[in-house]
C-alpha positions in Angstrom: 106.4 96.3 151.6 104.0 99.3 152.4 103.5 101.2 148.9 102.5 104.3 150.6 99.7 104.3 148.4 96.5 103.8 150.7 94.2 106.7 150.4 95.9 108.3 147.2 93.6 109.2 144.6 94.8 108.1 140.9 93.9 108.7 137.5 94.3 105.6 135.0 93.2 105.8 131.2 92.8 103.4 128.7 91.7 100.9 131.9 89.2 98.6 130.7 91.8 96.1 129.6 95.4 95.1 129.0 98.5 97.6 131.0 95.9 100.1 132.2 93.5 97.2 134.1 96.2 95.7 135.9 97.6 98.8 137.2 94.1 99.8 138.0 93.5 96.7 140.2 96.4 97.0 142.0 96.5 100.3 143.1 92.8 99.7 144.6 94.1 96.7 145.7 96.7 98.9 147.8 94.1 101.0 149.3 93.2 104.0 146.7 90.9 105.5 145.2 90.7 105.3 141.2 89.2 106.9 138.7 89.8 104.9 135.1 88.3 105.9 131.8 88.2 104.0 128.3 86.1 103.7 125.0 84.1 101.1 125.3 81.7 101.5 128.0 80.4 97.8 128.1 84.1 96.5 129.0 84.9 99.9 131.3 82.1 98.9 133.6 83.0 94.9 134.1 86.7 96.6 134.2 85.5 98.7 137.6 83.3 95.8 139.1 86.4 93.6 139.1 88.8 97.5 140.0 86.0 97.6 143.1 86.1 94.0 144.5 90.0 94.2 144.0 90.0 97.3 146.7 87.0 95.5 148.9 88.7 92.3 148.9 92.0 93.7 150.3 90.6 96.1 152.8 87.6 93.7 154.2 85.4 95.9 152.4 86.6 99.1 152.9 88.4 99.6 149.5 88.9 103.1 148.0 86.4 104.7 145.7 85.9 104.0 141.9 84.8 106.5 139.3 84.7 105.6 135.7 84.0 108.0 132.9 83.4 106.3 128.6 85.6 108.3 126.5 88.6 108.9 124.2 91.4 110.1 124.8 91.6 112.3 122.3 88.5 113.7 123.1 89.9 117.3 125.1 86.5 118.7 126.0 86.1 115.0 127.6 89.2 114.5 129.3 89.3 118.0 130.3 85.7 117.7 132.2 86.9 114.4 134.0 89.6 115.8 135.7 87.6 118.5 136.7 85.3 116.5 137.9 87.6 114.4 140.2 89.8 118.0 141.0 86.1 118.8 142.4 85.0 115.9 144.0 88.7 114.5 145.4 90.3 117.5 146.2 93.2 116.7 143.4 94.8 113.6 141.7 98.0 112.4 143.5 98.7 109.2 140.6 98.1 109.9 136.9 99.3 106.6 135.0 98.9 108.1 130.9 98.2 105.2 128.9 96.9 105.0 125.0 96.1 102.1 123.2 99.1 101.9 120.6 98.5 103.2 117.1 98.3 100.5 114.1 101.4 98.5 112.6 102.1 99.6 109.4 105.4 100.5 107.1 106.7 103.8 105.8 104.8 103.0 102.2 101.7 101.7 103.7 100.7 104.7 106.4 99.1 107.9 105.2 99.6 111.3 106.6 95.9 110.7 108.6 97.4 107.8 110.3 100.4 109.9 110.9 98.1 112.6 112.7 96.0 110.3 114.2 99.0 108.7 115.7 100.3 112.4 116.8 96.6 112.8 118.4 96.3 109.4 120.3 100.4 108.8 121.3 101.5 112.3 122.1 98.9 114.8 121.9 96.7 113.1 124.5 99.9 112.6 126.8 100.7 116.3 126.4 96.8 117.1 127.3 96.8 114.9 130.7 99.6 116.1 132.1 99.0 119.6 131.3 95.5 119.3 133.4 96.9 117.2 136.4 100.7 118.1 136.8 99.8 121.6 138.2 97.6 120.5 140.9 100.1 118.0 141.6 102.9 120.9 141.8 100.9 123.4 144.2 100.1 120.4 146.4 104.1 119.7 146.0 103.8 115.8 145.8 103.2 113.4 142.5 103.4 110.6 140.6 103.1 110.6 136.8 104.1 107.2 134.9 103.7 107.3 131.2 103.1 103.7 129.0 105.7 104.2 126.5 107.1 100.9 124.8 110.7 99.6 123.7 110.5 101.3 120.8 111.7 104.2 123.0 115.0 102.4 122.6 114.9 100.3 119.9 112.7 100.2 116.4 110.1 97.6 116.4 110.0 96.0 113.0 106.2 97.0 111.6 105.9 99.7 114.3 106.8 102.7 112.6 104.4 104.9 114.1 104.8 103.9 117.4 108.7 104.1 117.1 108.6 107.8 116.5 105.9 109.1 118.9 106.6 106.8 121.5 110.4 108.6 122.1 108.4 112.2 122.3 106.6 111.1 125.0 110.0 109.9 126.7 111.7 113.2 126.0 108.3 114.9 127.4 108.7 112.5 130.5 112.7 114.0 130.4 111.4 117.6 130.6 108.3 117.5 132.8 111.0 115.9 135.8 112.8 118.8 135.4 110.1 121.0 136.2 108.2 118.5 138.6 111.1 117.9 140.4 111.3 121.0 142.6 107.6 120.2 143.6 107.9 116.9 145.1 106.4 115.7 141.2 108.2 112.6 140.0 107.9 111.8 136.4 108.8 108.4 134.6 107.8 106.1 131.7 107.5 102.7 131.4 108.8 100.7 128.5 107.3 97.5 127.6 108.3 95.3 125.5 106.0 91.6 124.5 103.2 91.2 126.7 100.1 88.9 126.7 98.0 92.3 125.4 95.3 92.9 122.9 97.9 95.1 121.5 100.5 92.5 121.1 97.7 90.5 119.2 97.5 93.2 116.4 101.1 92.7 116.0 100.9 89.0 115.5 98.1 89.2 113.2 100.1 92.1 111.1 103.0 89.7 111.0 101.0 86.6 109.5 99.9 88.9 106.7 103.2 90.1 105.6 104.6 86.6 106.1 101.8 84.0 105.7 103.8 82.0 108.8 101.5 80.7 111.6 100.9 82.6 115.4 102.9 80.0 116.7 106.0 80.9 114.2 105.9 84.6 115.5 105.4 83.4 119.1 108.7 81.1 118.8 110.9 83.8 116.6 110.0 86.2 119.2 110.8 83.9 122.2 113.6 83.2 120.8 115.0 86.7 120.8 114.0 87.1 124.6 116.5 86.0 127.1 113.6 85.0 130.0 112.0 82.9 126.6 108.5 84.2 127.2 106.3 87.3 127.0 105.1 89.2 130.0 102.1 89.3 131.5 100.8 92.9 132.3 100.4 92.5 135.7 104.2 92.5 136.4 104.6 96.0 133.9 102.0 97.0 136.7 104.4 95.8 139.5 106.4 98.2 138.2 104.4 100.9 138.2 103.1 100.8 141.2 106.5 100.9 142.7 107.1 104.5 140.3 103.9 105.4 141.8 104.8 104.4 145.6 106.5 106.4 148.6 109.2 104.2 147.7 110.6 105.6 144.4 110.8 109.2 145.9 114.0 110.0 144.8 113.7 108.0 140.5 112.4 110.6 138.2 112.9 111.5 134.5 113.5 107.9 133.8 112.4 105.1 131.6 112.6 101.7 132.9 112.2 98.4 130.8 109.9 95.6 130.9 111.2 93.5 128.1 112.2 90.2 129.9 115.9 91.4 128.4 115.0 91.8 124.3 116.5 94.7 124.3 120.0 94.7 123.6 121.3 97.8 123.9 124.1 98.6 126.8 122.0 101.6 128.1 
């Protein structure tokens, strides 16, 4: 199936490992160019190496661009000159994929108000920031694609994931509102919602778990398992199978919506 997606330009943050990697290799892997940005500079460059020879090795050698920029999210000035930068040099940003690393597990009694903001800054804040600087570009050129990293605590409350289960359904209702106003525009607007995946992220979780339970990271693996009907987690590279299709000529007409990777753990009816 022809994605569409050859010669698109697309932002991807938080890209030097887990949800936003994946997605970044395969969208140069379907011809575009792509500009990724994370903390960690050391892991952000072997990120685009392997982001470059994904592209090259699809297109003979001919693969889109690659631009990488070391910073935080929740570092406006930064994020602010980046895009920018690539408004300047590409002429606009047709994919924006928002992506955050998730803030810490914790319960009610053990977070402070400073993890509380912090969490604010990095979840929602930084969401609000990206697609305030790409959307209108996006809108005067009347096509888009934003997909926003959410999780399936947009649905459900993850046990130890407080924080995360109250700033990760803002950034699902902003999804909700920014459809209604992309729309119009040719701007589609969607989030992702994963649930366990074989992340760095996921690890945290596991290691929060044996603390407040002294079991082993094989008992969490199997309780979880054992609540997932497919009896496995994911790997990111199918969450970025999904949005690439978001992304794609295909999914013209899905906006405003927030689709599940969760291999069925979920169990709500909607």
């Amino acid at each position: 199936m022809d994605l569409g997606l050859k010669g698109r330009t697309a932002l991807v943050t938080a890209a030097s490992r887990g949800f936003g990697r994946a997605v970044a290799l395969q969208l140069a892997a379907e011809g575009a160019s792509v500009a990724i940005c994370a903390r960690g500079e050391s892991e952000l460059s072997e990120a685009a190496e392997d982001v470059r020879a994904a592209g090259q090795e699809a297109y003979g050698g001919a693969g889109g661009e690659v631009v990488t920029r070391a910073m935080d999210v929740t570092d406006g000035e930064a994020v602010a000159g980046f895009v920018a930068d690539l408004e300047k040099d590409w002429g606009g940003i047709d994919l924006l994929l928002v992506n955050a690393g998730g803030p810490p597990a914790g319960t009610f009694a053990e977070l402070d108000l400073d993890q509380w903001e912090a969490a604010y800054r990095l979840t929602l804040e930084s969401a609000v920031r990206l697609c305030r600087l790409v959307m209108p570009g996006m809108m005067a050129r009347r096509w888009g694609r934003i997909v926003q990293i959410t999780s399936v605590s947009v649905l459900q409350p993850v046990e130890n994931l407080l924080l995360s289960s109250v700033m990760r359904p803002a950034v699902h209702a902003l999804t909700r509102n920014l459809a209604l106003e992309g729309g119009p525009c040719g701007v589609t607007v969607n989030s992702v919602a994963p649930g366990f995946h074989t992340t760095s992220a996921v690890e945290r979780l596991i290691t929060k778990k044996i603390e407040l339970t002294g079991c082993t990271r094989q008992d969490v693996l199997d309780d979880w398992t054992a609540e997932i009907p497919l009896g496995r987690l994911g790997e990111p590279e199918e969450l970025a199978a999904l949005v690439l299709f978001l992304m794609s000529a295909r999914a013209g007409y899905i906006t405003g919506q927030c689709l599940v990777s969760d291999g069925g753990w979920v169990k709500g009816t909607f």
